[in-house]
BALO-693385 format. One record per residue (C-alpha): chain; residue in three letters; x, y, z. Coordinates in Angstrom, 3 decimals. Last residue first. Layout:
BEGIN
+-------+-----+----------+----------+----------+
! chain ! res !       xx !       yy !       zz !
+-------+-----+----------+----------+----------+
!     A ! ALA !        X !        Y !        Z !
...
+-------+-----+----------+----------+----------+
REM end
This chain:
BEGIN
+-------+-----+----------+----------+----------+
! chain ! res !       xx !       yy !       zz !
+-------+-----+----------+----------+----------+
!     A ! UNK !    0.732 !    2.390 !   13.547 !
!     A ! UNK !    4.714 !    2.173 !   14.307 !
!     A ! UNK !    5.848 !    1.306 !   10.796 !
!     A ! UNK !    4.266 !    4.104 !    9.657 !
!     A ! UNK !    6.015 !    7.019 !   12.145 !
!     A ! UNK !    9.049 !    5.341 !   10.706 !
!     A ! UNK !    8.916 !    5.679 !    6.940 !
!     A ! UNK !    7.495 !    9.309 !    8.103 !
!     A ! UNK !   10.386 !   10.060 !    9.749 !
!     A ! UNK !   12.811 !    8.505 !    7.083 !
!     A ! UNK !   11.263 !   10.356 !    4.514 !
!     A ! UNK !   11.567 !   13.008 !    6.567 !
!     A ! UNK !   15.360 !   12.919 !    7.582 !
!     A ! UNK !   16.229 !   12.282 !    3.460 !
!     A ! UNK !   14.775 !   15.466 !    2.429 !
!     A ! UNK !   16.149 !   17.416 !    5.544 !
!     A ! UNK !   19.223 !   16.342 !    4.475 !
!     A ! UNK !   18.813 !   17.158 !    0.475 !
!     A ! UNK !   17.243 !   20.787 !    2.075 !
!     A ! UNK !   20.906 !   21.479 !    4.067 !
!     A ! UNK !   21.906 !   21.232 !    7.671 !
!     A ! UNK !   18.933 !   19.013 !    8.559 !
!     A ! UNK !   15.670 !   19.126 !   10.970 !
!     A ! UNK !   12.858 !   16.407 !   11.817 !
!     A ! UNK !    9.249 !   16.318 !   12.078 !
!     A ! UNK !    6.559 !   13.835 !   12.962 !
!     A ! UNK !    4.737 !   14.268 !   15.833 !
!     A ! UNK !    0.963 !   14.081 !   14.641 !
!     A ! UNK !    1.149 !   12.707 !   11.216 !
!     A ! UNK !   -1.433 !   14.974 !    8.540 !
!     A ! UNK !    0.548 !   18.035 !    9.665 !
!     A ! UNK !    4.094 !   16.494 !    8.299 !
!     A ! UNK !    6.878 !   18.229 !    9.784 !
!     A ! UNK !   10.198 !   19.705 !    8.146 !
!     A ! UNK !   12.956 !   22.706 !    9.560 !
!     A ! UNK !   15.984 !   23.339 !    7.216 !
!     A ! UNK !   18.807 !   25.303 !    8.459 !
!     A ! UNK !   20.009 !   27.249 !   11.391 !
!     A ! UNK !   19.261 !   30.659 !   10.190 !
!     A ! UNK !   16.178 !   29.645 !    9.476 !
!     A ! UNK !   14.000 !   27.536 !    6.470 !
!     A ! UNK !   11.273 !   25.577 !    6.514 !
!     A ! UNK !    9.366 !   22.788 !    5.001 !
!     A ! UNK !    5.990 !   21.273 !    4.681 !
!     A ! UNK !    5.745 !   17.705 !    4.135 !
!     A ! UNK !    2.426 !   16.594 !    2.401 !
!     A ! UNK !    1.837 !   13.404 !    2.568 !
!     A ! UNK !    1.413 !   10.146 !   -0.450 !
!     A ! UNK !    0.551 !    7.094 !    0.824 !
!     A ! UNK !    1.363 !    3.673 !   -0.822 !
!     A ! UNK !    0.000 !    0.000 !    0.000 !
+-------+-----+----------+----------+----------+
REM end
C-alpha cells in the first residue's frame, strides 16, 4: 500500500525545519534541504511502521 503526505518545510538561520501536519509528531531538521529530504522520509517511513 502507498501514501502520499504533504511535508511542509522551513528555512532559518540554522537550516531546514520539516513536519508532516497529517502525522501528529513527525518532524525532523537538517543542515541542508537534500538532508532534511532524506530525515523526513525517514520520519514518516518510521512514524508508519509504528501504527
Amino acid at each position: 500500500m502507498s501514501h502520499r503526505f504533504q511535508a511542509i518545510i522551513e528555512q532559518d538561520k540554522d537550516g531546514y525545519f520539516a513536519y508532516v501536519p497529517e502525522l501528529k509528531g513527525c518532524h525532523t531538521q537538517g543542515d541542508s534541504m537534500d538532508e532534511v529530504m532524506k530525515h523526513i522520509e525517514e520520519a514518516i517511513n518510521l512514524y508508519m511502521s509504528t501504527m
